[in-house]
N, C-alpha and C positions, 0 to 999 in steps of 0.2 A: 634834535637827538632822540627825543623821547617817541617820536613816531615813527624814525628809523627802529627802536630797540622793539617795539609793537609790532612793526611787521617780521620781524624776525621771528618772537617770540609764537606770532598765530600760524607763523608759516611750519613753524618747529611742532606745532600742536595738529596742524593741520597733517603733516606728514604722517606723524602718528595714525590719527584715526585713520588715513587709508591702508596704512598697513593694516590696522586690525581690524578692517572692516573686509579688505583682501584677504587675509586670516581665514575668517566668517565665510567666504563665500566657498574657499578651497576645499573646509569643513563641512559645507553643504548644511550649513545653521544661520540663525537669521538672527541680530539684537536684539534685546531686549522690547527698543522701544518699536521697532518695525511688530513684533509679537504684540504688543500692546496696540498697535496701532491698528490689526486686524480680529483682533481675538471676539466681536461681537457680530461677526459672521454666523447667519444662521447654517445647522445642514453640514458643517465639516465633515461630520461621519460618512458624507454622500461624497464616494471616487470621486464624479463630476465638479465636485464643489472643493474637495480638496486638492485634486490636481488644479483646479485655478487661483486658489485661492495660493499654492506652492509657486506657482508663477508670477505673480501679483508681488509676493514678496521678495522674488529673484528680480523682479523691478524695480521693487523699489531699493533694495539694494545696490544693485548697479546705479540707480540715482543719484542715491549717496555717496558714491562712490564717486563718481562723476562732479557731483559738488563739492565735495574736500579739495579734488584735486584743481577746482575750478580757479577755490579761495586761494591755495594753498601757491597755484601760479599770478592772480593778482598780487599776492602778499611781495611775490620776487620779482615781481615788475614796480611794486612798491619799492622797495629796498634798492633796487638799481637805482630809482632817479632819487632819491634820497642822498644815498653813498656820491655822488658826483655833487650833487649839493652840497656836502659836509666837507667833504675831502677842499673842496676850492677856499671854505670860510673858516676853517681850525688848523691850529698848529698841530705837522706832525705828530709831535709828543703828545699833543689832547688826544690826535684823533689815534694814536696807537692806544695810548693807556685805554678810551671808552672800548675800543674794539677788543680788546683784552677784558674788561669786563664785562660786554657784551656777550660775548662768548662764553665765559663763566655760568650766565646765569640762564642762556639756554641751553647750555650743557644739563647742569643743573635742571631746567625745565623737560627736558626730553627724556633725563631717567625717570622724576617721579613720572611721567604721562605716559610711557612705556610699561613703568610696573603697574600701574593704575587698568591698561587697557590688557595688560598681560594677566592680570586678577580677572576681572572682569571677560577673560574669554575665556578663562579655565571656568568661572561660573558659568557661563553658558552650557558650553562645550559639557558641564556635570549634568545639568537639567537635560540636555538634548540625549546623554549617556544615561540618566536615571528617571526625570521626570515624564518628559516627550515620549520615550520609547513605547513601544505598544507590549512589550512583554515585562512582566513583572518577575522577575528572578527569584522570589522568597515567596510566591504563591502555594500555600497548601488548604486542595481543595475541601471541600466538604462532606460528609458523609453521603457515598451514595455507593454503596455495594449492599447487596443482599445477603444478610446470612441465615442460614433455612437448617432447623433442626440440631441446631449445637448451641453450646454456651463456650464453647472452647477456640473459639477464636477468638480474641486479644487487641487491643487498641491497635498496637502495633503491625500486627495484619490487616485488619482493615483501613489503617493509614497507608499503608501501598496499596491495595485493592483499589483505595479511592483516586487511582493516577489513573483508571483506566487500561481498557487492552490494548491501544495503540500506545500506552506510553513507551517509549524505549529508554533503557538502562544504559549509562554511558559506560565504556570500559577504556582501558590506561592502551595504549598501543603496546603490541606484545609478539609473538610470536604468529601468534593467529594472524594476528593482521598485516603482518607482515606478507604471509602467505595469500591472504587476499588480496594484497593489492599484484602481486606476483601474476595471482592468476586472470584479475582485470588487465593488466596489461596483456600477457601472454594470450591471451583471449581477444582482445583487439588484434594484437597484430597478425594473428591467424585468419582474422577473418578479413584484413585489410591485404594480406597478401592473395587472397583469393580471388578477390572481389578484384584485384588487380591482374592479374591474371587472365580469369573469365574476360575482362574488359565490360563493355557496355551488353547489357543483354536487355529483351523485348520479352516480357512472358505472357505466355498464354494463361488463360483462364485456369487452367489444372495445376499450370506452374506456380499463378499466386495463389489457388489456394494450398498449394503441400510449402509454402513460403511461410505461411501464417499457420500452420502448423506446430502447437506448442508440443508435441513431442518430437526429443532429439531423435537422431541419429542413431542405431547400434554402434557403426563404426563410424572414426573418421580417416581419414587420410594428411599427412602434413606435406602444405607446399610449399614449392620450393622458395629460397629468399631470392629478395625483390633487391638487388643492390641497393638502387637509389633509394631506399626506404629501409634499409638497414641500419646506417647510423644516426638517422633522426629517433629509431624506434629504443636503438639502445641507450641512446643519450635520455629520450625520454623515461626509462626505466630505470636509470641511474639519477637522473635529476628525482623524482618520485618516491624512491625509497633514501634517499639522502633525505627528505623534508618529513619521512615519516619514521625513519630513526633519530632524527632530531627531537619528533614530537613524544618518542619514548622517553625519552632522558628531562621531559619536563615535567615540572608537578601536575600531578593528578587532580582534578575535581571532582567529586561523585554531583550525580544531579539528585541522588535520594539524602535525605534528611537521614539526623541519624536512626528516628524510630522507624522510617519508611524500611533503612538497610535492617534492620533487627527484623522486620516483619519479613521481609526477604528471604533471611535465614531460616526464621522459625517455617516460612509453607515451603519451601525446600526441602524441609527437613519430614515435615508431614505430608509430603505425596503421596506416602500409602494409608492416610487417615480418610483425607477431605478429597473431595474433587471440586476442582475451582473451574467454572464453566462461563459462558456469555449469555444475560439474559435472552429472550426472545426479540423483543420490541426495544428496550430501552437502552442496549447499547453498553450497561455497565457488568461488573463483574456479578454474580452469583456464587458463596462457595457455601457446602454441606458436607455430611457425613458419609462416605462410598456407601456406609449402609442403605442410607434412605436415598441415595442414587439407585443403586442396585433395585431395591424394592419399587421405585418410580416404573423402571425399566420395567425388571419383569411383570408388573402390572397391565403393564400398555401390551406386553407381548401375551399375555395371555390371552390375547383376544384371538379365539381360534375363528371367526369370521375371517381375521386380515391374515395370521402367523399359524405356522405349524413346525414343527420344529424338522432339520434334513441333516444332511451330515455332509463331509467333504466328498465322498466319493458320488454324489449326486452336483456337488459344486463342477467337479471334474467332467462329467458329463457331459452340463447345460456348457460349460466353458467348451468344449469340444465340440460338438453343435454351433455354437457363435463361432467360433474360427473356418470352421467348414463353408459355412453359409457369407462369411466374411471373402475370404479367397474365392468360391465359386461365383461370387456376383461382381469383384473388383477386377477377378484376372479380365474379366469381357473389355475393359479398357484400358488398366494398365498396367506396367511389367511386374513382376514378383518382387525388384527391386520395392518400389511404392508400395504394392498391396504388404509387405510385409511393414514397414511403417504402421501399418494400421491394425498388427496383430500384437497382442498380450500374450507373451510366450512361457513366464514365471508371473504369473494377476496375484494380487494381495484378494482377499478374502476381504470383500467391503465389509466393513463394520456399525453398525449402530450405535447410535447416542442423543439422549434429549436436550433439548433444549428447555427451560424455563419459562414459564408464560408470567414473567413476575407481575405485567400489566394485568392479570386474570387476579392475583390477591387481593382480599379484601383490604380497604388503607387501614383497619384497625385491629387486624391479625398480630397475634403474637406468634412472628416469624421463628422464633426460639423452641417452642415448642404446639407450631404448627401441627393439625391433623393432617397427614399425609394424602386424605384422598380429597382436599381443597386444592392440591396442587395441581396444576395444570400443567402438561408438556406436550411439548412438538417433534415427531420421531423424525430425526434424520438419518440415513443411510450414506455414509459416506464411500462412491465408488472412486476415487480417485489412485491409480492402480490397479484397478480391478479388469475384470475382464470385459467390459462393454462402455469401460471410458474410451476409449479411443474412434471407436465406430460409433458412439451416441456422437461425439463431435464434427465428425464427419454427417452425418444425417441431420444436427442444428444448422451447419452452413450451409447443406443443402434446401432444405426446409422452409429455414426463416424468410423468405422473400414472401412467403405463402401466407405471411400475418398481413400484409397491407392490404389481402381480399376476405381480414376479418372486420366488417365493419364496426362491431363495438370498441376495438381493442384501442390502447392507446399507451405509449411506450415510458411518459411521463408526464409531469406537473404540469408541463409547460403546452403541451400536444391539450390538453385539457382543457388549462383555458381560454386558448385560441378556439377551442372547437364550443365552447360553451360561451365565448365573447359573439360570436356569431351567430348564434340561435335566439330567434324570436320567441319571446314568452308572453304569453298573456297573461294580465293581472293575476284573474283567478288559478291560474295552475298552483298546481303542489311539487314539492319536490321529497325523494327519500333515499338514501345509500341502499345498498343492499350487499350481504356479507356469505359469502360461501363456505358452511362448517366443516373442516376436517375436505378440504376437496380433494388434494391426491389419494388419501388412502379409498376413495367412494368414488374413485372413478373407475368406468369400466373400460377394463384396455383395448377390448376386441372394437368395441364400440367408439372412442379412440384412434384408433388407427385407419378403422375404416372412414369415419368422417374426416381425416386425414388424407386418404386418400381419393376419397369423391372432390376433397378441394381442390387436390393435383392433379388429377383428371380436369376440370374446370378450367382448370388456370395454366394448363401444362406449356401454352406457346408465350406466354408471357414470363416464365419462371425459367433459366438455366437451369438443367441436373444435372451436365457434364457427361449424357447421353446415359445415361440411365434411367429404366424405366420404370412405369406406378409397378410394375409386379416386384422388378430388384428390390424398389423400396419397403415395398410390403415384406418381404422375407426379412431384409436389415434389420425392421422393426422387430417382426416378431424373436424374431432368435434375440435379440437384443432384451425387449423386455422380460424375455422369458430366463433370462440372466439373474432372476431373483434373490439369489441366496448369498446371507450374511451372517455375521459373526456379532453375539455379545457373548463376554464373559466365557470364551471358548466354547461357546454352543451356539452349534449352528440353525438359522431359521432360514423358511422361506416363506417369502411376502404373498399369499394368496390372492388380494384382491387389491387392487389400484397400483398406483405410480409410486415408487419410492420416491420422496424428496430426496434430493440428493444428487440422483442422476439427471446429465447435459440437457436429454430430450423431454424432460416431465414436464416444465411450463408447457412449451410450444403445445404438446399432446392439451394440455388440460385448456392451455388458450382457445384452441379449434373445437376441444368437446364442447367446451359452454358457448362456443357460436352456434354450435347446432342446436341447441339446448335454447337458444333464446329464439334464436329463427323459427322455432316453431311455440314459442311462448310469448311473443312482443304482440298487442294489439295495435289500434288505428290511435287510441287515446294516448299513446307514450311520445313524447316529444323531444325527448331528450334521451339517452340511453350509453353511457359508456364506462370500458370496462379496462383496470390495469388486474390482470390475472383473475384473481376470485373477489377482488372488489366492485363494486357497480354507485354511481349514481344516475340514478333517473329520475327525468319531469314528465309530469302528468297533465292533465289535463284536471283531473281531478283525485284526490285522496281516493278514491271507490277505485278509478280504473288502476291507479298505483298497486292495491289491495291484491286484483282478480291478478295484476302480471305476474306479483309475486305464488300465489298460490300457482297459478302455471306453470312459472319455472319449477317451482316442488313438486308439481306433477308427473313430471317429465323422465325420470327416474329415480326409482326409490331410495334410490341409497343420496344422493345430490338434493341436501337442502339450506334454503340462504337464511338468513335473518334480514329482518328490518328494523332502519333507525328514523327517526323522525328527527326536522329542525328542533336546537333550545328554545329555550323561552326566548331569546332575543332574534329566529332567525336564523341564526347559523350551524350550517350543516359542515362537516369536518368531513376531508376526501382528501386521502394524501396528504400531504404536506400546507393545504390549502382548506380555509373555509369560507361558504359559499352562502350568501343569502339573496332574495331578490327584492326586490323594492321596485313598484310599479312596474315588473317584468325586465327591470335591470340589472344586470350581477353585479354585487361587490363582494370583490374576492379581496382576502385577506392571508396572509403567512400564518400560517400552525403549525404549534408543537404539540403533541400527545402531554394532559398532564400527569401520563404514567412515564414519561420521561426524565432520564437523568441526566441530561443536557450534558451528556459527553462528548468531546470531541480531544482530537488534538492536546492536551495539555501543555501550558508555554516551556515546563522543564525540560520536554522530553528532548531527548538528545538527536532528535532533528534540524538537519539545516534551518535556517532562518527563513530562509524562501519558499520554504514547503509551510511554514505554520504562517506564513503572508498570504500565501494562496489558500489557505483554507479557512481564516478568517474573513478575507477578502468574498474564497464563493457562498460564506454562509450571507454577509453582507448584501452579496449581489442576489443570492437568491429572495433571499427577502424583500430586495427593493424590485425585484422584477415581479412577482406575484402579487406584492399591496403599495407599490410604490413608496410615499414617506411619511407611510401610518405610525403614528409617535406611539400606538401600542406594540407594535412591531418592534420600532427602535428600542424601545424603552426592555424588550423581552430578549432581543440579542445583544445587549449591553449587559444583562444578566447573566446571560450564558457565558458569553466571553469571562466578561468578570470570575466565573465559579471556574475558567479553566486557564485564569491567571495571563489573562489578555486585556489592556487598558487602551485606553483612547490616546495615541500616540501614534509618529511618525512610523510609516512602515515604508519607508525607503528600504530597499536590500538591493544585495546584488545577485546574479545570477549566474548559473555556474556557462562555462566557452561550447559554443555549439555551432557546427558550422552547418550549412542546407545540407549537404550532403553527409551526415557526417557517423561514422561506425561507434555504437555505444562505447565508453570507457567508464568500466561499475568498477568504484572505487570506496572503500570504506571510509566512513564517517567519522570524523574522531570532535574536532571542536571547528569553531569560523575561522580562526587563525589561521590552522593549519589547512583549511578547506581551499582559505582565499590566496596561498602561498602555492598549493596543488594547481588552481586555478590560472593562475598566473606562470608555471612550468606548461602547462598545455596548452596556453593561448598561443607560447612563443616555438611551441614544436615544429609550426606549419605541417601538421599531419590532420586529416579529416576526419576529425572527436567528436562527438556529441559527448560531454562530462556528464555522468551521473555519479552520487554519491548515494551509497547506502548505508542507514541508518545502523546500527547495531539490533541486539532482537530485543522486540517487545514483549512485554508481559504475558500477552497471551503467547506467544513461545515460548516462553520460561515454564509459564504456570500450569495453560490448557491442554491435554492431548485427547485426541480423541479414539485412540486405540489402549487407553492406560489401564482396561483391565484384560487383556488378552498378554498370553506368557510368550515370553519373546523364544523360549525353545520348548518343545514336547518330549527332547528326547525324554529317557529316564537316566541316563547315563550318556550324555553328549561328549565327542572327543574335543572340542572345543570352547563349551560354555565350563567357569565356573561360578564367579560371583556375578560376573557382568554376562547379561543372554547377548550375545554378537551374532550366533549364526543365522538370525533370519532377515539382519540388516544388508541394507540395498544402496548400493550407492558408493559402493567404500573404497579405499586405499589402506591396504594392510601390510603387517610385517610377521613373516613367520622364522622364527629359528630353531634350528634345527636342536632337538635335547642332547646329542651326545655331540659335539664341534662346536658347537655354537654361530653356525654359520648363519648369512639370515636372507632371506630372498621379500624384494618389495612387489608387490602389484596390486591392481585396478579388477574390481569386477560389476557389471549394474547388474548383476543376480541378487540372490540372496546369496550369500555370503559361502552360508553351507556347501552350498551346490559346486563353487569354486575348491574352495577347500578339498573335498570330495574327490577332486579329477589332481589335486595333487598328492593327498595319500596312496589313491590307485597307481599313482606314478613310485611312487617310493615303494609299494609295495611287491609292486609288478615291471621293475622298470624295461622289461625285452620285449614288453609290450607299447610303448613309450619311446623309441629308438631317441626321438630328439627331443624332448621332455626335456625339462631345468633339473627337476627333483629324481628321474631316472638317473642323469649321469651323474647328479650327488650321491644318488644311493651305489652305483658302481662306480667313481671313484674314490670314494670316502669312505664307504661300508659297506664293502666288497663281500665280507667273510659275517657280518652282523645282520640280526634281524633287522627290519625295517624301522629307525627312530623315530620318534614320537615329538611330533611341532606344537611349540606352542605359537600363539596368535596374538596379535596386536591390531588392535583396528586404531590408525593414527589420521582418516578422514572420515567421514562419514555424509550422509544425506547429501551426497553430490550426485543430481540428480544426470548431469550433463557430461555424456563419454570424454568432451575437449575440459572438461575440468578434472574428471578424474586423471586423466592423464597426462595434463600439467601438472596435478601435484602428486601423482606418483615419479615427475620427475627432479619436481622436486625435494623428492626423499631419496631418491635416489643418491644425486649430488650431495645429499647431507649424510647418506648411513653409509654409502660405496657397498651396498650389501654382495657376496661371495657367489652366492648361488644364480644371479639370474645369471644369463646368456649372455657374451659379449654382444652379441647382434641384438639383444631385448634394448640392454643399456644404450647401445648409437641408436635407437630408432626411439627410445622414450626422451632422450637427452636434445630431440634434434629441435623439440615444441618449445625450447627455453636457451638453446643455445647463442 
């Protein structure tokens, strides 16, 4: 009897553990004692060693799993030939009554073992949720922002500062978001009904590159619906905003602490005190006084060698000149349709702004009341809207083919040290960096272009231009460069002498000037030589010929001069991201970081998918192990990093958002994982061809940085549209104007500047027999027939949408929400048809 009740009872226990070890596995967690059993594995940190080592333990797992159930059917082939035994030698009544108590006590037995392994997986299952995890949720990092010339910035500013400009701010789902997910949808399915449409198409060379062309469209056109892809698309749009009005109605989380949200408030608040910038080199915030900004500025621009000051109607000019020169060299190949793609019709006035050389302060400067001319900065020009963004991009694509017949150049870390693992050294050679000062502003342009083009001459049968020749290219250039004029502080300059940073074409240019520049400065003694932009390492044969190359190169033109660095005391020379020493003419290379660095990256708060801060742990990981392999001083320095940005040695399983081979982007906003992996799971089961993207909400440096913030957003002096808020010179927008005396209200869309739209509906109101079919002519002759012309006020309810198919999904979406009076019937059926 008693080894009848034995096997019952291990069979009862047995059953147990494989539920909870089946539990474990469904969980994708592993027991206790399997952790314990592997935990003195060297190298986990290393992918290769942890995806095995993840394997090893889904083995042994499944082992165990397998031997429970082995026991657990012994125990009931036990119990069978038992039971036929007892039953033949006990009286009924014995053998009821033992089986009734038998029964009791594994009854009995299988609750406590049950609560026991039910405890015991919820401990797991906390440690795999809080211990294992590689992200630490209550990470706040350490002081690393700069603050330069104040005493008035407060713990609590520089406690947000210190998240970094890629941190992103999480927000509650709202209206806004609403409309974005609206417009990600709406925006897929435009582009899948076309692509439907077209059917399968072959392009040619002109066709992929105006494909990869990141400027939109002026217009677009809506096609027509796809039946078979219409109620998969609505249901998709309806499933999508049912999981993201659900995620409204849930509690909020902020990912800032509370002194981070005070600090928040307070540089919000102070926009027009401080300007909050990115250092140069190290990645973190920088902020100061606009005074000693201003003063940095105009410092740098007094240099009448590079600046001299111009005004707009010389902007107007050079800009007329570039379009002229634009059309007359494009129409030779393609229709006015394309060549006008590649004109700036309304160019924003590129603007100027420094950058920070915090890596140039001394480490024992009093940043507080720093002398202003220890400050280092790097002048950037930003053309992006301007008038020679679009044709420098057109001239980078064409161009860039032209680097791989630069022999020093080389693209990155990795190009590096493959081409320096391959170079025979002898003992005695020397090796040294070399560093070019200031080289765009000291470059000479004519000089430039032309070695430019003696390389496209050179190389012309081996390079596509899409049948354009060195002369088109030469004009491109020059009218392009000659595009010089910018804006700080509403005063206009122009760049006299070198390359603006800033603009598409400046590397390429400065990459080919210093080919020419070396090719006539390299001896027979240089054995090594290569270059990423104005950096150099070279080997010598000896410290002397290293000496004479560099004075060559300085030779070569007066204004272009390098410095030199020599190995440390131990050896190591520092290139990129890599440093380099040689040992009996052998390289060992190692992972660098600059120690002016503030080893920013990613922060684990930030309100980024989880898969995005996997893969950016993971490529710093991998980069490190591909340049020094599994140097423990390496390891030992990206555990630090991680660590200051609230990343631990833990499991980085994730998942990833539905993406099919073919499949048309769907940019979806970011709210938290829940709702990510709930979104995830409505578009795997669409059966429509997605690639899911999610995007983050904006980061710090969108919040905080601008790079246009001392220029006034109107000049009138009496503007009909501006009062407290400057609107008329914004681009991009969807607005709403009502009428002052009715109160009527009319919506639309314009990528001008704002003004310029505006403008063509007063002249409509004002003149409206001039206007026959005008929205605002037949308000003013139906409505105010016998009245002067009324006076509109403005609402801008979109803004910085850069893309004609967005602004006019969400002008139709205002539409549908305001029903406004004034447009057109025929505006309303033909705005309403992109969401219908």
């Amino acid at each position: 009897m008693s080894q009848y009740a034995a096997f019952h009872q291990v069979a009862v226990v047995s059953d147990e553990s494989v539920t909870f070890l089946k539990r474990c596995r469904s969980h994708h967690i592993f027991p206790i004692f399997i952790e314990n059993l592997l935990s003195h594995i060297p190298h986990q940190n290393n992918d290769g060693v942890r995806i095995a080592v993840a394997r090893l333990k889904l083995a042994l797992l499944n082992a165990s799993i397998a031997t429970q159930k082995r026991r657990r059917g012994s125990c009931i082939n036990g119990i069978i030939k038992t039971r036929t035994h007892l039953e033949e030698r006990l009286e009924p009544s014995i053998w009821k009554a033992f089986l009734d108590r038998n029964t009791a006590v594994c009854a009995v037995l299988r609750k406590r073992e049950r609560d026991r392994l039910r405890k015991k997986l919820s401990k797991v299952l906390t440690t795999y949720s809080t211990g294992t995890s590689f992200i630490n949720p209550r990470a706040v990092p350490q002081e690393r922002c700069t603050v330069l010339g104040t005493s008035m910035v407060d713990d609590d500013m520089k406690a947000l500062l210190n998240l970094g400009p890629s941190f992103s701010v999480a927000v509650p789902a709202n209206d806004e978001t609403f409309d974005s997910v609206l417009c990600g949808i709406h925006r897929f399915a435009y582009q899948l009904r076309w692509r439907t449409h077209r059917g399968p198409t072959v392009l040619d060379q002109t066709s992929t590159l105006l494909a990869s062309l990141p400027f939109p469209k002026s217009r677009i056109s809506v096609p027509k619906p796809i039946p078979s892809l219409e109620l998969s698309i609505a249901t998709l749009e309806v499933d999508l905003m049912r999981i993201y009005k659900k995620a409204s109605k849930s509690r909020f989380a902020s990912n800032l602490t509370s002194q981070e949200l005070r600090g928040l408030k307070k540089l919000k608040a102070a926009r027009r005190t401080f300007r909050v910038t990115v250092g140069d080199k190290d990645g973190a915030f920088v902020i100061m006084p606009q005074d000693l900004d201003k003063a940095l500025t105009n410092a740098a621009l007094a240099d009448d060698s590079i600046y001299e000051t111009s005004s707009y109607r010389n902007f107007l000019q050079k800009h007329q000149i570039l379009e002229t020169a634009v059309k007359c060299v494009l129409r030779k190949r393609w229709d006015a349709k394309t060549v006008s793609r590649f004109c700036t019709y309304h160019p924003e006035v590129p603007t100027y702004y420094s950058l920070i050389k915090t890596h140039k302060l001394e480490q024992d400067v009093d940043t507080i009341n720093i002398d202003r001319s220890s400050i280092k900065t790097r002048p950037i020009i930003s053309s992006c809207g301007g008038p020679s963004d679009r044709i420098s991009w057109l001239l980078v694509k064409l161009l860039s083919p032209l680097l791989h017949y630069v022999g020093a150049h080389i693209v990155n870390s990795q190009e590096f040290i493959s081409a320096i693992q391959k170079c025979r050294v002898p003992k005695s050679s020397c090796y040294v960096s070399f560093d070019a000062v200031s080289l765009y502003t000291n470059i000479d342009n004519n000089a430039a272009v032309k070695t430019l083009l003696e390389l496209l001459n050179n190389h012309s049968k081996e390079v596509c231009m899409l049948g354009f020749s060195a002369s088109d290219i030469e004009i491109l250039l020059e009218a392009t460069l000659a595009c010089n004029i910018f804006r700080f502080n509403n005063i206009l300059y122009a760049q006299k002498r070198g390359l603006a940073m800033g603009i598409r074409i400046a590397p390429l240019l400065a990459i080919v000037f210093l080919d020419y520049i070396e090719k006539a400065s390299l001896t027979k003694g240089v054995l090594f030589y290569k270059r990423y932009i104005d950096d150099v390492f070279a080997i010598g044969s000896s410290l002397s010929v290293l000496t004479s190359t560099l004075a060559e190169l300085n030779s070569k033109d007066v204004n272009i001069k390098f410095t030199m660095e020599e190995p440390d005391k131990d050896g190591f020379l520092p290139f990129l991201n890599t440093r380099v020493r040689f040992c009996n003419g052998i390289p060992e290379i190692r992972w660098y970081r600059k120690p002016s660095s503030k080893n920013i990256m990613l922060h684990s708060r930030s309100a980024h998918p989880t898969y995005m801060k996997v893969n950016v742990v993971r490529n710093l990981k991998r980069t490190s192990e591909r340049i020094s392999g599994n140097d423990r001083q390496s390891e030992g320095t990206i555990q630090q990093i991680l660590s200051e940005n609230g990343y631990k040695n833990g499991s980085m399983n994730t998942w990833r958002p539905f993406s099919t081979p073919d499949g048309i982007a769907l940019v979806l906003p970011y709210l938290n994982e829940y709702t990510s992996k709930q979104v995830n799971i409505v578009v795997k089961r669409c059966g429509l061809p997605v690639r899911l993207i999610f995007r983050p909400p904006a980061t710090l440096r969108e919040i905080l940085t601008s790079s246009r913030m001392y220029e006034n957003g109107c000049d009138a002096e009496e503007c009909h549209y501006c009062s407290d808020h400057k609107i008329c010179h914004l681009r991009g927008t969807v607005y709403m104007i009502t009428c002052s005396k009715c109160g009527q209200r009319y919506i639309g869309e314009t990528g001008r500047p704002l003004k310029e739209r505006l403008n063509e509906h007063r002249r409509a109101l004002a003149c409206p027999q001039s206007y026959p079919t005008n929205c605002f002519s037949k308000h003013r002759t139906t409505m105010h027939t016998r009245e002067p012309p009324p006076l509109i006020h403005v609402a801008v309810l979109h803004r910085h949408l850069e893309h004609p198919l967005e602004r006019k999904i969400m002008e139709a979406r205002e539409i549908k929400r305001h029903h406004p009076e004034i447009n057109s019937r025929d505006e309303l059926t033909e705005a309403l048809k992109l969401i219908a």
